[in-house]
C-alpha atoms as one frame of an Amber mdcrd trajectory, in Angstrom:
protein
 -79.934 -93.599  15.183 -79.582 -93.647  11.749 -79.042 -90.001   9.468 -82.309
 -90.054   8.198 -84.074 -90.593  11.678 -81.754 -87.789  12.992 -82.808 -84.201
  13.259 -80.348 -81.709  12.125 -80.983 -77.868  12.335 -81.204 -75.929   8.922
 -78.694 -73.708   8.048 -79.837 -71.119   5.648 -77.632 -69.946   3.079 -79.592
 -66.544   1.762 -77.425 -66.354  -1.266 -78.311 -69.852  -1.961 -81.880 -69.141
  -1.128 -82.374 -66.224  -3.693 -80.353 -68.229  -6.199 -82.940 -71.006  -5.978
 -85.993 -69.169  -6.405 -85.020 -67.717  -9.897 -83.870 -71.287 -10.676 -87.197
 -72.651  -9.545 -89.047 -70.037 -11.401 -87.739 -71.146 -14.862 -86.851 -74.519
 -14.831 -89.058 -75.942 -12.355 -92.263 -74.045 -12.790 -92.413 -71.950 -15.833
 -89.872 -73.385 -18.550 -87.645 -71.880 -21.265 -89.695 -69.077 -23.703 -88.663
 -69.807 -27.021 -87.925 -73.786 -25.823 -91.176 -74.960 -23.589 -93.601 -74.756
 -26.658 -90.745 -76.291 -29.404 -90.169 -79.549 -30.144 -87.871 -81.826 -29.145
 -86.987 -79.527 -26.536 -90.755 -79.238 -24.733 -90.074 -83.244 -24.113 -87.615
 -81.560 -21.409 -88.672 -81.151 -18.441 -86.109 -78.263 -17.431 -86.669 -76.622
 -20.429 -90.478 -77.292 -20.317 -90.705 -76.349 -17.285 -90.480 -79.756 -14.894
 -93.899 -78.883 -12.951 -95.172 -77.435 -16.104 -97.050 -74.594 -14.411 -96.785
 -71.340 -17.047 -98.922 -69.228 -15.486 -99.089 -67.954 -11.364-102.947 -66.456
 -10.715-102.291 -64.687  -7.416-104.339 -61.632  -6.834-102.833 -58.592  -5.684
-105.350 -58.393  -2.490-103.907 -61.691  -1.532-100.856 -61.500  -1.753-100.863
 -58.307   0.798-103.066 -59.966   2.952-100.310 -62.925   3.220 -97.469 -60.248
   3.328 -99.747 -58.286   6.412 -99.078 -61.626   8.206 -95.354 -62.055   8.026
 -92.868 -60.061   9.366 -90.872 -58.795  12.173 -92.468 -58.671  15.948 -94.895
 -61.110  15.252 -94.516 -65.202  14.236 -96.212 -66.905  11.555 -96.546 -70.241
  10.506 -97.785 -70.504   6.566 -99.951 -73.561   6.598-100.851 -74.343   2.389
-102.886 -77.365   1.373-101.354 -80.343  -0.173-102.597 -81.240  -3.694 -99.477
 -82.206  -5.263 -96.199 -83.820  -4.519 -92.892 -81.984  -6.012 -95.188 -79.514
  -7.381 -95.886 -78.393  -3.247 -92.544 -77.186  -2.852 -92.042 -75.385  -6.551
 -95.348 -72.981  -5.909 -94.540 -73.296  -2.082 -91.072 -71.556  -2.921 -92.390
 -68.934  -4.831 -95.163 -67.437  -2.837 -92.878 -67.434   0.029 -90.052 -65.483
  -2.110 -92.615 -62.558  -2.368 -93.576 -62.590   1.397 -90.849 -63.852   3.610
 -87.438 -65.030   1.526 -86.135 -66.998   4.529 -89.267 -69.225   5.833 -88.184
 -72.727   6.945 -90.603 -75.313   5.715 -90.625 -78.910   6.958 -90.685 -81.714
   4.362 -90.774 -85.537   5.091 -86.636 -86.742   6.428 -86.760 -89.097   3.415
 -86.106 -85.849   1.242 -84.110 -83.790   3.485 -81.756 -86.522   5.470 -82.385
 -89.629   3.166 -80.328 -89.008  -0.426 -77.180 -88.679   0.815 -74.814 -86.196
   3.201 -74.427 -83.925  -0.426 -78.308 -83.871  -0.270 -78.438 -83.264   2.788
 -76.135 -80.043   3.460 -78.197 -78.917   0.135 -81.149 -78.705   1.897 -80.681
 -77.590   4.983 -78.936 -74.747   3.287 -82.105 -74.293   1.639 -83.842 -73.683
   5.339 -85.287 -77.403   4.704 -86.728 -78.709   8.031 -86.974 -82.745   8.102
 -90.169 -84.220  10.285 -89.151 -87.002  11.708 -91.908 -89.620  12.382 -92.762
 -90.381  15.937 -90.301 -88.017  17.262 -90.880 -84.241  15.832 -89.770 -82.482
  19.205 -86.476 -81.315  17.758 -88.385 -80.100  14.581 -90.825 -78.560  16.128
 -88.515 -76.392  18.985 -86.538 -75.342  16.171 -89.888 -73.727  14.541 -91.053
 -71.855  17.338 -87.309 -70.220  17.671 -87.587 -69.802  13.884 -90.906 -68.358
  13.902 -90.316 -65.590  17.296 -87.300 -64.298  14.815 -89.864 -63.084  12.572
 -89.404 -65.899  10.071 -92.276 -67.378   8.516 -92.723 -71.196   9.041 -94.700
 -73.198   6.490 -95.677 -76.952   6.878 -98.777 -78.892   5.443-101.265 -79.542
   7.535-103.170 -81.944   5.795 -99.851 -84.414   6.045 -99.519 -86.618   2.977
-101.112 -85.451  -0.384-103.932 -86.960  -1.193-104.144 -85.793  -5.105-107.075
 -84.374  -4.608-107.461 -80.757  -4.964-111.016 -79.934  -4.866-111.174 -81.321
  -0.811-109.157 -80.353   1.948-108.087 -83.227   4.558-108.703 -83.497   8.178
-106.040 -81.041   9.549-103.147 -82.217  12.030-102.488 -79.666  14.857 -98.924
 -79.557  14.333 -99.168 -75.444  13.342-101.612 -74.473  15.690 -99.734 -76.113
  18.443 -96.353 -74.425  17.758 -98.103 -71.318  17.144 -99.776 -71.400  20.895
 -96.279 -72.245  22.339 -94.825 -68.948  20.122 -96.830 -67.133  21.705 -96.459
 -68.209  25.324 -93.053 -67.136  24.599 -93.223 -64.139  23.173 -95.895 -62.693
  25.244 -93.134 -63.355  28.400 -91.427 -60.512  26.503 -94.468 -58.463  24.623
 -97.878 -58.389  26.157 -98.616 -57.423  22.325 -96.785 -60.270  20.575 -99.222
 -61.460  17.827 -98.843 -65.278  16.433-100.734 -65.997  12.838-101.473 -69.051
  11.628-101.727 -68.101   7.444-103.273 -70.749   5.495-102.645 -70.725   1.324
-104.499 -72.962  -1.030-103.393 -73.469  -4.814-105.684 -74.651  -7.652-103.638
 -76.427 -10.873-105.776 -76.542 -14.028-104.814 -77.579 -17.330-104.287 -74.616
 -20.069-105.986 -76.757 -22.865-107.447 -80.508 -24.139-104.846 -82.464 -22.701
-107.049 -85.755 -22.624-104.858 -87.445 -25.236-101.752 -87.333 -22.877-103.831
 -88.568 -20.357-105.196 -91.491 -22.176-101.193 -92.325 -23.187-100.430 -92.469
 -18.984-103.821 -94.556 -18.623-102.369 -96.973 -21.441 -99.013 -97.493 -19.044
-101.246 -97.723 -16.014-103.678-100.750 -16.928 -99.997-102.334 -19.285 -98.303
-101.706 -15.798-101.269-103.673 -13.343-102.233-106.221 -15.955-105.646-104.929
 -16.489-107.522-105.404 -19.276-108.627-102.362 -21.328-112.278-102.077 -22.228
-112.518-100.926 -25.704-116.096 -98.946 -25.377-114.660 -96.998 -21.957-114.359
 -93.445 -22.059-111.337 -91.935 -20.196-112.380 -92.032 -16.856-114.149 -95.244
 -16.878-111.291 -96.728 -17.782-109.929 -95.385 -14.500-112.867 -96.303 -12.696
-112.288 -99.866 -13.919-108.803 -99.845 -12.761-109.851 -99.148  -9.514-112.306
-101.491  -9.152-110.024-103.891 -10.331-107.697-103.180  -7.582-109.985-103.259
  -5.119-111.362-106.789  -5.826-107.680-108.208  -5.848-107.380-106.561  -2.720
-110.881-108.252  -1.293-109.209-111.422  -2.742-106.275-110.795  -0.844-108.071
-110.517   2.329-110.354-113.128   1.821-113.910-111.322   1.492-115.848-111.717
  -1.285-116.871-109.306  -3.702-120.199-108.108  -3.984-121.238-107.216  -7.614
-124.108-105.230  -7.020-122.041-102.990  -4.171-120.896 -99.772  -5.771-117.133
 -99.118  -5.430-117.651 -96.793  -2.678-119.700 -99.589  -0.640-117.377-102.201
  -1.540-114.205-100.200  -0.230-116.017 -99.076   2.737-116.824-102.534   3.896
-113.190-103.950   3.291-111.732-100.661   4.991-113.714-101.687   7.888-113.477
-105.960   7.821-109.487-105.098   7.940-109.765-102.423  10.655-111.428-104.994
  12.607-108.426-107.345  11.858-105.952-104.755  12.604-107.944-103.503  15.962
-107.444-107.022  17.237-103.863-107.380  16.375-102.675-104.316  18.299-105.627
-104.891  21.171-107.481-101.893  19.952-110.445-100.710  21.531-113.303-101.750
  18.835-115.778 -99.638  20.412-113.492 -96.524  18.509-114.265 -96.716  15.069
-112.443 -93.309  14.093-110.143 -95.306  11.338-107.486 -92.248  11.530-107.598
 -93.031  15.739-106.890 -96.614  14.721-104.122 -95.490  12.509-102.233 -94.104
  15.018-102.497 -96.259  17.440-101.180 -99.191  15.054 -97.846 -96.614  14.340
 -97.432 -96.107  17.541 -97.805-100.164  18.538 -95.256-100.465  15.463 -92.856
 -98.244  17.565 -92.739 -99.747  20.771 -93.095-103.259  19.691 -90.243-104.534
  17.742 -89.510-108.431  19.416 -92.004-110.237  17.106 -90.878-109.514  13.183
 -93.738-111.887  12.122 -96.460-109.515  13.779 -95.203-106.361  13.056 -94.945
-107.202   9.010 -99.025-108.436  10.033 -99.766-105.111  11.133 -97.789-102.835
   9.104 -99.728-104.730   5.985-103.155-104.380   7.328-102.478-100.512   8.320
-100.939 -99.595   4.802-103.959-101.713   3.115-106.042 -99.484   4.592-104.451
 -96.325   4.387-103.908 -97.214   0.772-107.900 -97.927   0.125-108.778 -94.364
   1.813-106.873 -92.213   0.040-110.271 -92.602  -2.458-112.395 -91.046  -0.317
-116.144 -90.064  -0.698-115.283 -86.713  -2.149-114.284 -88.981  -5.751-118.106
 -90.034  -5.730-119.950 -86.732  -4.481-120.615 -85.013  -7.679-121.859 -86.293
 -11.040-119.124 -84.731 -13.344-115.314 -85.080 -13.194-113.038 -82.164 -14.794
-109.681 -83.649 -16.398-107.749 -82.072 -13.777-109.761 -85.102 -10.862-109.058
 -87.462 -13.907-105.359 -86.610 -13.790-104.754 -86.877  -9.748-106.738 -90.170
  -9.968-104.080 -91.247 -12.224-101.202 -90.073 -10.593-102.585 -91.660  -7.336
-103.181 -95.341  -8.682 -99.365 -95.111  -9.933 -97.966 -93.973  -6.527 -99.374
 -96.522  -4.886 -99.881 -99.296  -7.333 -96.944 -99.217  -9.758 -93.747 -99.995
  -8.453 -90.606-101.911  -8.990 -89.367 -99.736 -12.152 -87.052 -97.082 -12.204
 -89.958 -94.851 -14.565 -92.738 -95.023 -11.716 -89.585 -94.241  -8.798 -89.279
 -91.141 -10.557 -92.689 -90.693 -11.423 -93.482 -91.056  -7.427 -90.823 -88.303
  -6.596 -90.962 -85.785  -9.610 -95.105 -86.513 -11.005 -94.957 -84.866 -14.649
 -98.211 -83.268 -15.128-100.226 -83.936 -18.930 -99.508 -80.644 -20.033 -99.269
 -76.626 -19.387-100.688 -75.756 -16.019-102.034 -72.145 -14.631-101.654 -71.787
 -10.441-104.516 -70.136  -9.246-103.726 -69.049  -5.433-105.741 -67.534  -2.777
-104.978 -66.359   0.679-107.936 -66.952   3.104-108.102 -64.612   6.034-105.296
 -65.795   8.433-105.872 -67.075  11.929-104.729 -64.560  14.673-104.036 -67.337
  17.763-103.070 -63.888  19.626-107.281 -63.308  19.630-108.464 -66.816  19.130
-110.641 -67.586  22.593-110.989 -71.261  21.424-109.179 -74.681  21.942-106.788
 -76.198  19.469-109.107 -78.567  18.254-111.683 -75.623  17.575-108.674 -73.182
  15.912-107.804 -76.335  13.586-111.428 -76.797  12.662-111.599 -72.808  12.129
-108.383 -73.548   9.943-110.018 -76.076   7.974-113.351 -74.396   7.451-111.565
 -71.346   6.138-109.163 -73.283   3.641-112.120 -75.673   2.738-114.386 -72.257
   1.736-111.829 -71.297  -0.348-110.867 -73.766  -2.454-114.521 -74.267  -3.309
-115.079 -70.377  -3.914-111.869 -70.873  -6.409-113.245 -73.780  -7.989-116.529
 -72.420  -8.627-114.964 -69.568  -9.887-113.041 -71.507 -12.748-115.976 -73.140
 -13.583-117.822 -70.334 -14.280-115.115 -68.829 -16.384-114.989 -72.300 -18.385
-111.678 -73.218 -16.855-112.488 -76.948 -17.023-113.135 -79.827 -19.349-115.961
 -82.092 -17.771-116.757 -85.584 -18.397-119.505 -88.199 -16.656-118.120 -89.424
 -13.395-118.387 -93.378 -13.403-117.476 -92.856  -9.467-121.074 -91.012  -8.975
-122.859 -94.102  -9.373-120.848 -97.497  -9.752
C-alpha cells in the first residue's frame, strides 16, 4: 500500500501541541495588532491573520458545558459541524485547547500522510488522525483507545464541507459508533463508565461591508469559467448566473436538454437523477433505491472491488463525482428569499473548489480558502449526547445528534440577525 493509504498511529508531542495553539491563535486566526489593519502588511495572511477570524464569541455557559464533557473516567468524542475547510481545524484547535489540550482529531490522509514523510511526522505529532477511505478500522480502534484514556476525540460528522453554514448535513455514524464500542469497553471495567458524544457548531460572519472584495473574487470566477458577466446583475445574481451556466454545460455534457422555463433547482434535480439512473445501471444498482447518498456508496464501493476494466471505472467515477458535484447545491440555497453576504461568500468559494482548477492560485485557494475580510466566530455547545443513557439505536442517537446541532445553528443564526449581524440581499436562488 502506498503512505497515504497507510494508517499510522499519532504520536503526540504536548510541547509541540501547546506551541501550536499560540501559533494558531495569532497567525492563523487572529493576526498581528498593530499589522492586520495596516497596509501592505494586512495583504499578509500571517500577519492578517490567514483565516481572518478577529474575534472568538464563545459564551462562558458553553464552554463549561463542553469542559463538563471531557475529562478523565469518562470518553468523549467532540463531533463540530463542517462549514469551512482550513478554517475547521484553526477554530477546531482552539476550542479544544480550552477543554482537552491533547484530543486527536481525524482529518482526510491527503493532509496527514499525503505531503510528504516531513508532513507527515508533523502531524501526527500534532495528535493528527488520517481516515483512510474504505478502510477506517485502524483509525477508528485507535479512537476508542484514545478516547477510554480520557482524551477527547473530535471528527466531523457531516464528512466533506459543504460551505454552507446555515444547514447541517446528513450525519455519518462514525462517532456514535466508536462511542457505543467505548463504552462496551469501559463498562467491562466500570459499571459507571459514561461515553459523550459533544457536538460544537461555529457561525463565521463578516465584521463589516465586505461586498467589494467579494465582487473582485466573482470577477476571477466568471474570467476563470469563461462566463460572460451581465452588466445589470447584482452580486449574487451574478453567482446565480454562474451556476446556471455550469449546470447547462453540464446537461450538455450529458446529453439532456435544457429546459428554460425549469428553475435551477428543477433543472439540477432532474439531471442529478437522469445520471443516477446512468450510474445505477453501470454498477447493477437496484433502481427501485432512489436514496442518491445509498447510490453513492454503493458506486465507491463497486470502484473498490472492481479494478480489471479501466474504461468502466473512469465511466463510473465521472458519473458519481458529476453528481456529487451538482448536490453540494442543495435545496437549503433556494429555501429562503434573502441571502446574507456570508451564503454569497461560501457560494463562491464552492464554485471555485470544484470548478476552477489547473492553476497554482485556485490549488491554494482549495487548501487554504482566504475569507473577504475580518471574521467574528460565534460558537455554541448544544447539550451533549450521553450514549451511557441513550435507550435508542444508532441511527436514532445520530438523528438526536443532528436535531440538536441543526437547532442550534438556527437559534445562532436568528440570533445574529436580530442583532443586525448580517448584510442581506434578494436571493436569485428563491425563485429562478
Amino acid at each position: 500500500m502506498s503512505r497515504i493509504d497507510t494508517f499510522v498511529a499519532p504520536r503526540p508531542n504536548p510541547a509541540l501541541i501547546r506551541a501550536m495553539t499560540s501559533v494558531n491563535r495569532i497567525v492563523m486566526l487572529r493576526g498581528v495588532p498593530g499589522f492586520r489593519d495596516l497596509l501592505p502588511f494586512n495583504r499578509l495572511a500571517g500577519l492578517r491573520g490567514v483565516s481572518n477570524v478577529r474575534h472568538i464569541d464563545l459564551p462562558h455557559a458553553d464552554l463549561e458545558r463542553l469542559k463538563a464533557s471531557c475529562g478523565a473516567e469518562k470518553a468523549t468524542f467532540i463531533t463540530p459541524n463542517h462549514p469551512e475547510f482550513f478554517t475547521d481545524w484553526m477554530i477546531d484547535k482552539e476550542i479544544v485547547s480550552q477543554v482537552s489540550p491533547l484530543t486527536a482529531s481525524w482529518a482526510t490522509n491527503g493532509v496527514v500522510n499525503g505531503l510528504g514523510r516531513l508532513m507527515q511526522k508533523f502531524w501526527l505529532a500534532n495528535n493528527l488522525i488520517a481516515q483512510i477511505p474504505g478502510n477506517s478500522g485502524a483509525a477508528k480502534e485507535h479512537s476508542v483507545a484514545w478516547a477510554l484514556k480520557g482524551h477527547g476525540v473530535l471528527l466531523h460528522p457531516e464528512g466533506g464541507v459543504g460551505w454552507h453554514s446555515n444547514v447541517v448535513a446528513p450525519l455519518l455514524p462514525g462517532a456514535v459508533e466508536m462511542g457505543l464500542e467505548a463504552l462496551k469497553r469501559g463498562r467491562a471495567t466500570d459499571p459507571d463508565f459514561k461515553v459523550w458524544i459533544a457536538p460544537v457548531v461555529w457561525k463565521l460572519a463578516f465584521t463589516g461591508n465586505v461586498e467589494a472584495a467579494l465582487a473582485k473574487e466573482c470577477a476571477y470566477v466568471e474570467k476563470n469559467l469563461k462566463i460572460e458577466r451581465q452588466a445589470t446583475d447584482t452580486l449574487p445574481q451574478r453567482i446565480h448566473h454562474v451556476y446556471s451556466t455550469l449546470l447547462a454545460r453540464d446537461e450538455a455534457a450529458s446529453g439532456m436538454p435544457s429546459d428554460e422555463g425549469a428553475t435551477y433547482a428543477e433543472r439540477r434535480q432532474a439531471l442529478v437523477a437522469e445520471l443516477g439512473r446512468r450510474l445505477g445501471e453501470s454498477i447493477s444498482f437496484d433502481a427501485a433505491i432512489t436514496d442518491t447518498a445509498e447510490l453513492l456508496r454503493h458506486a465507491r464501493r463497486w470502484q473498490r472491488e472492481n479494478t480489471d476494466d479501466p474504461e468502466r471505472q473512469r465511466q463510473v467515477r465521472a458519473l458519481a463525482d458529476t453528481i456529487q458535484r451538482l448536490q453540494r447545491v442543495g435545496p437549503w440555497a433556494a429555501a429562503n428569499p434573502r441571502i446574507t453576504q456570508e451564503e454569497t461568500a461560501e457560494h463562491l468559494k464552492r464554485v471555485r473548489n470544484d470548478y476552477c482548477r489547473g492553476g497554482l492560485r485556485d490549488t491554494i485557494n482549495r487548501f487554504i480558502p482566504q475569507p473577504a475580510g475580518p471574521r467574528c466566530a460565534h460558537i455554541r455547545v448544544p447539550d451533549p449526547l450521553g450514549l451511557h443513557e441513550y435507550p435508542g439505536s444508532i441511527d436514532d442517537a445520530v438523528a438526536e445528534l443532528h436535531r440538536r446541532m441543526q437547532e442550534t445553528v438556527t437559534s445562532t443564526v436568528t440570533e445574529l440577525a436580530a442583532k443586525g449581524s448580517f448584510i442581506f440581499y434578494p436571493n436569485p436562488f428563491y425563485r429562478h
